[in-house]
C-alpha positions in Angstrom: 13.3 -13.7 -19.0 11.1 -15.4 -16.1 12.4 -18.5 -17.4 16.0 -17.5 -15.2 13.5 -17.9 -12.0 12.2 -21.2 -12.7 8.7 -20.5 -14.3 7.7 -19.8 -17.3 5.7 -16.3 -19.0 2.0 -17.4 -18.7 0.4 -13.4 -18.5 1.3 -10.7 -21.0 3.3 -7.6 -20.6 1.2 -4.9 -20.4 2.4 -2.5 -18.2 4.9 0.2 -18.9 6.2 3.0 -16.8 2.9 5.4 -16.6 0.8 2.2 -15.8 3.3 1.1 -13.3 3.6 4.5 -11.5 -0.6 4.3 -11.8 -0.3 1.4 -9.7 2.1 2.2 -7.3 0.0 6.0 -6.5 -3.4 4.7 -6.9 -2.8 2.4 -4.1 -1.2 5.0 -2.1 -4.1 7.4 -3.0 -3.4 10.5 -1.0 -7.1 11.8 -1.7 -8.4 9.0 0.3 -5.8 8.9 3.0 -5.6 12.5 3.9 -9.2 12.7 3.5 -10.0 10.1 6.2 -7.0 10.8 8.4 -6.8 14.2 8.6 -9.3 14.7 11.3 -7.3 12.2 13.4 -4.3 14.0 13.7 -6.0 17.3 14.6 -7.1 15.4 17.8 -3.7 13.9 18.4 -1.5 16.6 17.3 -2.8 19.5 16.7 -2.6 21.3 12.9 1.1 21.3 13.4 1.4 17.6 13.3 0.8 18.3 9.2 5.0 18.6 8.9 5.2 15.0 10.1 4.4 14.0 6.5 7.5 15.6 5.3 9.1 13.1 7.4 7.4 10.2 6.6 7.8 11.0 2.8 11.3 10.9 2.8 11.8 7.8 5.1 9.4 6.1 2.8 10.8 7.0 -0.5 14.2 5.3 1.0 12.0 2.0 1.5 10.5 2.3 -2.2 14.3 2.8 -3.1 15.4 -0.3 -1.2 12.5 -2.2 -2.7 13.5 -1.2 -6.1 16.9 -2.3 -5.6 15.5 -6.0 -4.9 12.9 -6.1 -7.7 15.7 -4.9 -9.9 17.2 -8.4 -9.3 14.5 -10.5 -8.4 11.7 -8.9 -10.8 9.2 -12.0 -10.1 5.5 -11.6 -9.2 5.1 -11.6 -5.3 8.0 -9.2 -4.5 8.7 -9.6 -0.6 7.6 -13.1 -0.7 10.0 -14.2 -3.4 13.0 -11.8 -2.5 13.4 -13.5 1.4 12.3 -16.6 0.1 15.6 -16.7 -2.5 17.9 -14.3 0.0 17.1 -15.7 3.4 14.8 -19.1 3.3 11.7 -20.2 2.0 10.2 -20.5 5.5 11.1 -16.8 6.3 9.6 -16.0 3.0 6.5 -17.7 3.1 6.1 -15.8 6.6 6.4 -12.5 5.0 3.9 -13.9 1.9 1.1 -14.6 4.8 1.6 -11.2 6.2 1.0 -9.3 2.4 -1.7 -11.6 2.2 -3.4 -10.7 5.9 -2.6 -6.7 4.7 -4.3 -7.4 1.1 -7.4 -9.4 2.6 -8.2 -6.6 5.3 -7.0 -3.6 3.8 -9.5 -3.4 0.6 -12.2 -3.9 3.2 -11.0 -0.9 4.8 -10.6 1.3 2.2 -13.6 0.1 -0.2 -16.2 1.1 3.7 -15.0 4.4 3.5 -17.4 4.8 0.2 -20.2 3.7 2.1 -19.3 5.0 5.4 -18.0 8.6 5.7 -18.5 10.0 1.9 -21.8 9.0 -0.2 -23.9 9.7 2.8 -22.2 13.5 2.6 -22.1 13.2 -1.1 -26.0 12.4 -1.1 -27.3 13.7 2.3 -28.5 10.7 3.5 -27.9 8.8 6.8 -25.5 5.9 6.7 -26.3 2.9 8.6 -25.5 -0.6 9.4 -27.1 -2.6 6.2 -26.4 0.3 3.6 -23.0 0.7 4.6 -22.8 -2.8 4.3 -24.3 -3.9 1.1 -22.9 -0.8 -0.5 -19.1 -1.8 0.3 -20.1 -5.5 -0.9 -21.2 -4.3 -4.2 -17.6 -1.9 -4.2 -15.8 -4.9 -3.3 -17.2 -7.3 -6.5 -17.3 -4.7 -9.2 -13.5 -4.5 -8.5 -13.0 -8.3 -8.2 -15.1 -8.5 -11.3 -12.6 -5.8 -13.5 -9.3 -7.5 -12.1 -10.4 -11.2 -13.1 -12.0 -10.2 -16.4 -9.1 -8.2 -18.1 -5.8 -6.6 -16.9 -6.2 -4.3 -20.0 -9.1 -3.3 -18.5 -8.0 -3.2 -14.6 -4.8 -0.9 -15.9 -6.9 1.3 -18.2 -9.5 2.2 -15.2 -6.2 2.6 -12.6 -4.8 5.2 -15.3 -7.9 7.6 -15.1 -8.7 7.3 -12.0 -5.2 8.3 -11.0 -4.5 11.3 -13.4 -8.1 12.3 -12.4 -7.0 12.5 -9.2 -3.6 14.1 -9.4 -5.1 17.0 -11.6 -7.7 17.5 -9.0 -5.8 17.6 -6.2 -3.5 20.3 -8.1 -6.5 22.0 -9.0 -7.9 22.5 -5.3 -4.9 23.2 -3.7 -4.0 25.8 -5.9 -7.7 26.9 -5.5 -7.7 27.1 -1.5 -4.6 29.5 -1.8 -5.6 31.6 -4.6 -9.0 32.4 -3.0 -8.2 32.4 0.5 -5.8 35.4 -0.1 -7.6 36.9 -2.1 -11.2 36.3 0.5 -8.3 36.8 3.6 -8.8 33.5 4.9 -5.4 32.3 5.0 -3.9 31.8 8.0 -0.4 31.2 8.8 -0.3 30.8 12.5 -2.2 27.9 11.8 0.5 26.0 10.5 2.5 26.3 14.0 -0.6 26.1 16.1 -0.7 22.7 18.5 -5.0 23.6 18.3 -6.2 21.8 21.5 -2.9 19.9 22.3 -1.2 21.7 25.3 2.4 23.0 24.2 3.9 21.9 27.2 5.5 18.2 26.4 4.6 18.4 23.0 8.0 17.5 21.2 7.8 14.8 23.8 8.8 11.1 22.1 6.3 10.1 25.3 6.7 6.9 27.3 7.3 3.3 27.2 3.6 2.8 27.0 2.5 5.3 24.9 4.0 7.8 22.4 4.1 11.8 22.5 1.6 13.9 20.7 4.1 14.9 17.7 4.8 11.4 17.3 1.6 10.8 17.1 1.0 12.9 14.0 3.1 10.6 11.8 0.3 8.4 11.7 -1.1 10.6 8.5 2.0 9.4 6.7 2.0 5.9 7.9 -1.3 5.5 7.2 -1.3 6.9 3.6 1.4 6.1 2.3 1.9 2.8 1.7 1.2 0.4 -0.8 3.8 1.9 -3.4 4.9 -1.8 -4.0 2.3 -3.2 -5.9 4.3 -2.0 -8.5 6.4 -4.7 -8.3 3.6 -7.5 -7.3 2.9 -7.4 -11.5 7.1 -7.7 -12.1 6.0 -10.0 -14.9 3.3 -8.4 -16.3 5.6 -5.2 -16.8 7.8 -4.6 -19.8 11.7 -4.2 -18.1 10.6 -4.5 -14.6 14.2 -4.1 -13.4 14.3 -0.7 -14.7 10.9 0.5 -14.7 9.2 -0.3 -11.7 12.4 1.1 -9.5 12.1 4.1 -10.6 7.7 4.1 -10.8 8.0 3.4 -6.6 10.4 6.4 -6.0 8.7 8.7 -8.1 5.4 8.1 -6.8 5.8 8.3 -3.3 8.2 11.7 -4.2 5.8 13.0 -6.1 2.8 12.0 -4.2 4.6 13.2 -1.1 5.0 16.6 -2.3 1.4 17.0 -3.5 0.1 15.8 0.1 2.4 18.1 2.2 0.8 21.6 -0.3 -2.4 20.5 -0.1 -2.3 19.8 3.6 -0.3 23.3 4.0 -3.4 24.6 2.2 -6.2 22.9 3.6 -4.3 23.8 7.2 -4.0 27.6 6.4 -7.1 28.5 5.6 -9.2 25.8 8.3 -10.9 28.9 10.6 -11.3 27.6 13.9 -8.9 24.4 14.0 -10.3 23.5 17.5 -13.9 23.5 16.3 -12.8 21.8 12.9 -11.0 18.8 14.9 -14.5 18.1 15.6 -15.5 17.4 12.0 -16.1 14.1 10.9 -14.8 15.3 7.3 -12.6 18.1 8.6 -11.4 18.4 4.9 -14.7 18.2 3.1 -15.8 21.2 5.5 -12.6 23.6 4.6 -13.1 23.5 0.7 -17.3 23.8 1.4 -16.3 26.6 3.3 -13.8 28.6 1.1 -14.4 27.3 -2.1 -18.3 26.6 -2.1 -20.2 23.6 -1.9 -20.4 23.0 -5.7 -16.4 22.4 -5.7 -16.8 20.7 -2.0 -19.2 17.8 -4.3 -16.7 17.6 -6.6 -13.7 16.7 -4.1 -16.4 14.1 -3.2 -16.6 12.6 -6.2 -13.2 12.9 -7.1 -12.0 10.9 -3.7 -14.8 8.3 -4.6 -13.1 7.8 -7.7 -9.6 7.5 -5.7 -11.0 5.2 -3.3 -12.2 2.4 -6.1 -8.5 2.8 -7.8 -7.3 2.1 -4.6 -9.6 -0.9 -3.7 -9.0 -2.0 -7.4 -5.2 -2.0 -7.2 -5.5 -3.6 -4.0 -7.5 -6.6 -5.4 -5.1 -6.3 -7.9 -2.4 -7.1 -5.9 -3.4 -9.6 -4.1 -4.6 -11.8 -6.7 -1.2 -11.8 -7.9 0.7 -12.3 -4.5 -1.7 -15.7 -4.0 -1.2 -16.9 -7.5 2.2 -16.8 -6.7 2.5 -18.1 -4.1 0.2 -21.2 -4.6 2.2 -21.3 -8.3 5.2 -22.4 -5.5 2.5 -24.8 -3.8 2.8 -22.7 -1.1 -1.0 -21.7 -0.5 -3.7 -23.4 0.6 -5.8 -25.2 -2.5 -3.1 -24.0 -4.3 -3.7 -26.8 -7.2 -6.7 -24.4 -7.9 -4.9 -21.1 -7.3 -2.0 -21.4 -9.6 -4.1 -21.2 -12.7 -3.9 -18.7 -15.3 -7.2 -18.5 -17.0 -6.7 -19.1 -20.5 -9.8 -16.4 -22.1 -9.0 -13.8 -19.6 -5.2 -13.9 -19.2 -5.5 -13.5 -15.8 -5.3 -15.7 -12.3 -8.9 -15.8 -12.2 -9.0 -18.6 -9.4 -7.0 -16.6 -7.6 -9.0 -13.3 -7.8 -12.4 -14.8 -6.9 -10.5 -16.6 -3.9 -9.7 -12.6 -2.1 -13.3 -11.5 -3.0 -14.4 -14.4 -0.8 -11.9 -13.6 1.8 -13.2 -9.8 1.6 -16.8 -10.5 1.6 -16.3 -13.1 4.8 -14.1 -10.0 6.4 -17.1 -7.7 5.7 -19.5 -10.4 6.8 -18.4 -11.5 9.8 -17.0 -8.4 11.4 -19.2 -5.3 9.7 -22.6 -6.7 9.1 -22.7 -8.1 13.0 -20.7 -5.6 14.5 -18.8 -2.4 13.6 -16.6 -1.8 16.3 -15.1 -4.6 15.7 -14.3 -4.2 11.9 -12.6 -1.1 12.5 -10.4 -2.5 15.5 -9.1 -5.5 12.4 -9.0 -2.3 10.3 -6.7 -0.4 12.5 -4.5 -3.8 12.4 -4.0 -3.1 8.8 -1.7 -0.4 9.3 0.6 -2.5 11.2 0.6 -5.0 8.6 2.7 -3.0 6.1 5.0 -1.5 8.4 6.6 -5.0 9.2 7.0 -6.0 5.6 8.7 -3.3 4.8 10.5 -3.4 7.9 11.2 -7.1 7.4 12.3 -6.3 3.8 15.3 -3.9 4.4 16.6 -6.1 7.3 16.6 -8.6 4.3 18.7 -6.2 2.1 20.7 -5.1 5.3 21.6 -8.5 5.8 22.7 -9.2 2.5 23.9 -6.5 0.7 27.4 -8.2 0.2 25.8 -11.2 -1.4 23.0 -10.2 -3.6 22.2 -11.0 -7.4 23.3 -8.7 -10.4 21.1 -5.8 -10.9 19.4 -6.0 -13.9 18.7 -2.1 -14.3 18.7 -0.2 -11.1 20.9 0.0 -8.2 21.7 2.1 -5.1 25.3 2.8 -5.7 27.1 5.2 -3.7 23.8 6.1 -2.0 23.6 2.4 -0.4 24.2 3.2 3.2 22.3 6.6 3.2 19.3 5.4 2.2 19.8 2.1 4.1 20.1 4.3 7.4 17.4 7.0 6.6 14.9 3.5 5.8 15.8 1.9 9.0 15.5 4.9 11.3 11.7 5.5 9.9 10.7 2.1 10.2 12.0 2.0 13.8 10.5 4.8 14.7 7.5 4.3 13.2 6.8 0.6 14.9 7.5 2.3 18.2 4.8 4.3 17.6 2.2 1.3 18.0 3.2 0.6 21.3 0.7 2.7 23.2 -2.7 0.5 24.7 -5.0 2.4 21.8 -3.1 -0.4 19.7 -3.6 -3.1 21.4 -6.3 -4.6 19.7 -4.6 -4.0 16.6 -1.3 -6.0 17.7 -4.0 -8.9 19.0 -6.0 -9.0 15.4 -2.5 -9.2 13.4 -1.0 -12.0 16.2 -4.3 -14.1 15.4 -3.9 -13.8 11.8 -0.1 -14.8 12.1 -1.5 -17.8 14.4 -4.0 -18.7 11.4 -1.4 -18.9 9.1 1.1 -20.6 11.8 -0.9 -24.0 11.2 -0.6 -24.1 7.6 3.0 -23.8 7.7 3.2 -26.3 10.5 1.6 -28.6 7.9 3.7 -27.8 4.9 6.9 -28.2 7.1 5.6 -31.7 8.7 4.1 -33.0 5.2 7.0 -32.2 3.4 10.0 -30.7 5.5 12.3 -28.1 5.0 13.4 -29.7 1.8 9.8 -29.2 0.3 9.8 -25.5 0.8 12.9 -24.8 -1.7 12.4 -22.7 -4.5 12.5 -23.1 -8.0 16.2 -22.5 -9.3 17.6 -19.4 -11.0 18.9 -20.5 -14.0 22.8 -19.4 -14.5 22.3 -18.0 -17.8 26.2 -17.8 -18.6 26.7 -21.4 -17.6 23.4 -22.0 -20.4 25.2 -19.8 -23.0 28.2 -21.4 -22.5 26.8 -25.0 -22.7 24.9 -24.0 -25.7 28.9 -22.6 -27.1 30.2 -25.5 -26.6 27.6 -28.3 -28.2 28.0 -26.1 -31.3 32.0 -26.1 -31.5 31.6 -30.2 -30.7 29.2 -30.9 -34.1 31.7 -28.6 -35.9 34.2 -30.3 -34.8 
């Protein structure tokens, strides 16, 4: 019952587990991650940098466990934002609100371009430029606004295709790519150990202070991709039994995306040719399945990462929409007396939703229409953004493990400490990783954004102090029950 959190139900619940674990891989969407990332890593690792992902898997299911742990206490709508709000302070936790809100508003820009940018012009053999690339990811951008403030029946319907559409054909090609390229002698193991056009010497290096070694640099593919798995918990109260179903949606979708990613990279790797010439590629992937599978199949890949990109863009909206609602519920956000509505035909924070499509279309504006470079320097910021939530997140649950709520349906047990270690590690190592000058834009666009949002909580803290940032209270439910036990034993009496 929400009711124990200090608000009251104002959205249906809608979502069960498959819609939940929808949600937490759509946004993830491997197709579109490896797709667009791929190439990277070729140039920075080599093919062998591939295995990072096995790595970054398994340090990010332990976050998705860690942040199933915390929505299975505190299942409340604005997960990282309301869990060091209630287990640190409201100032912390309005800090770690503003930074899922700078990593919603940017990141659906950056996925939603991709469309425009890198796959219909190869989908439709056309040349992409400034203004189509621009009006196209504008149009991407509204349609999805337009299906997450019109109906979350709708919104979750749309996420549920899209994302068995895309696990089924992401099966289907990788099992493709191996069948024919044994039987056409096209696979090629060595490739799978080859470094390409890295030198071998150094490799394994972890690099310098200034700048990190080329195998390290390959776990970028896995910190880029996947990430996003908690959206899950973003619609805790839109979700029937959040405590036990999202938990175990998270885990299961980064474990099971992880898996899928890992083959089809194994297969996309083994049969690549000439991995030096393919680094070249601007769709590296796009290029292997043309090549061993035929163009009809490489169109279809096409369309089918299209339809993974506009899940991903549309759980993103989805997402955010709900982190602003609640935080502006909390009056936390500004023109939150607008923000905190629930529309009453829709069933859904429609304020709220229109206010991200402006932030995205002012994102798109301002930085692609006048100057690319720029957009994808605030893009590349992005991918910082969600590493210090979830780092920020299990320092929370590091910090107070002894002293947190009941679980309501899922907890670590026994495997508390492992998977607290294995989630700390990963997010260490992966932060250090953005320390070399290629990121230095990146650390300069996210400090800005933090500096934006610095002034509004200098004026929340000087208009109404520390005392006007508390939360609402959690209602002891025994102490209710046993209030409501007691005022019937008095009129027996």
């Amino acid at each position: 019952d929400i009711a124990e959190f200090g608000y009251k139900q104002e959205m249906k619940r809608e979502y069960g587990w498959y819609a939940s674990f929808a949600l937490a891989f759509g946004f993830v969407s491997i197709a579109t991650g490896l797709f667009t990332t791929y190439g990277s890593v070729l140039n920075s690792s080599g093919p062998m940098g591939i295995w990072t992902w096995a790595i970054a898997t398994l340090g990010q299911v332990a976050v998705a466990l860690v942040f199933g742990a915390l929505v299975a206490r505190i299942p409340v709508s604005g997960y990282s934002y309301q869990w060091v709000s209630r287990l640190a302070n409201p100032t912390l936790g309005w800090i770690m609100g503003w930074i899922s809100f700078m990593f919603l508003g940017v990141v659906v820009v950056a996925v939603d371009i991709t469309i425009a940018s890198t796959i219909l012009p190869v989908l439709f053999e056309y040349e992409g430029n400034t203004m189509n690339i621009y009006v196209i990811t504008a149009i991407v951008v509204l349609l999805q606004a337009i299906m997450v403030a019109w109906s979350t029946k709708v919104t979750q319907k749309t996420n549920n295709v899209a994302v068995t559409i895309q696990v089924i054909g992401m099966i289907a090609i990788t099992i493709l790519l191996f069948v024919v390229g044994w039987f056409t002698g096209k696979l090629d193991w060595a490739n799978l150990f080859s470094t390409g056009a890295i030198p071998a010497e150094g490799y394994f290096s972890l690099g310098t202070l200034t700048e990190a070694g080329p195998w390290a640099m390959g776990f970028l593919i896995g910190a880029f991709t996947i990430v996003g798995f908690e959206s899950a918990a973003n619609l805790s109260e839109e979700t029937r039994d959040p405590a036990r179903t999202i938990p175990k949606a998270m885990w299961q979708a980064v474990l099971s995306l992880g898996v899928m990613g890992m083959l089809f990279l194994i297969a996309v790797t083994a049969t690549g040719g000439d991995m030096i010439a393919l680094a070249q590629s601007p769709t590296p992937i796009a290029d292997v399945i043309n090549a061993v599978l035929g163009g009809v199949v490489g169109k279809i890949l096409l369309v089918m990462v299209v339809i993974s990109i506009f899940s991903c863009g549309l759980t993103i909206s989805l997402s955010g929409a709900r982190l602003v609602w609640a935080m502006s519920r909390d009056k936390r956000f500004p023109g939150w007396q607008v923000l905190s509505k629930v529309n009453p035909k829709t069933g859904t924070p429609l304020n709220a939703m229109m206010f991200m499509l402006v932030i995205g279309q002012l994102i798109l504006a301002i930085f692609g229409f006048y100057s690319a470079d720029a957009l994808f320097s605030l893009f590349s910021a992005a991918t910082l953004l969600p590493a210090l939530i979830y780092a920020g997140t299990v320092l929370l649950y590091i910090v107070k493990r002894k002293s947190l709520p009941p679980t309501k349906g899922f907890d670590l047990g026994k495997w508390e400490v492992p998977v607290l270690v294995v989630s700390a590690v990963w997010l260490l190592f992966e932060l250090a990783i953005f320390r070399g000058e290629s990121f230095r834009e990146s650390w300069l666009y996210v400090l800005v954004l933090l500096a934006v949002g610095g002034v509004y909580l200098a004026y929340l803290l000087i208009r109404h102090g520390k005392e006007g940032l508390t939360m609402p209270d959690l209602e002891d439910i025994d102490k209710v029950l046993d209030a409501d036990a007691e005022a019937v034993e008095g009129k027996l009496s």
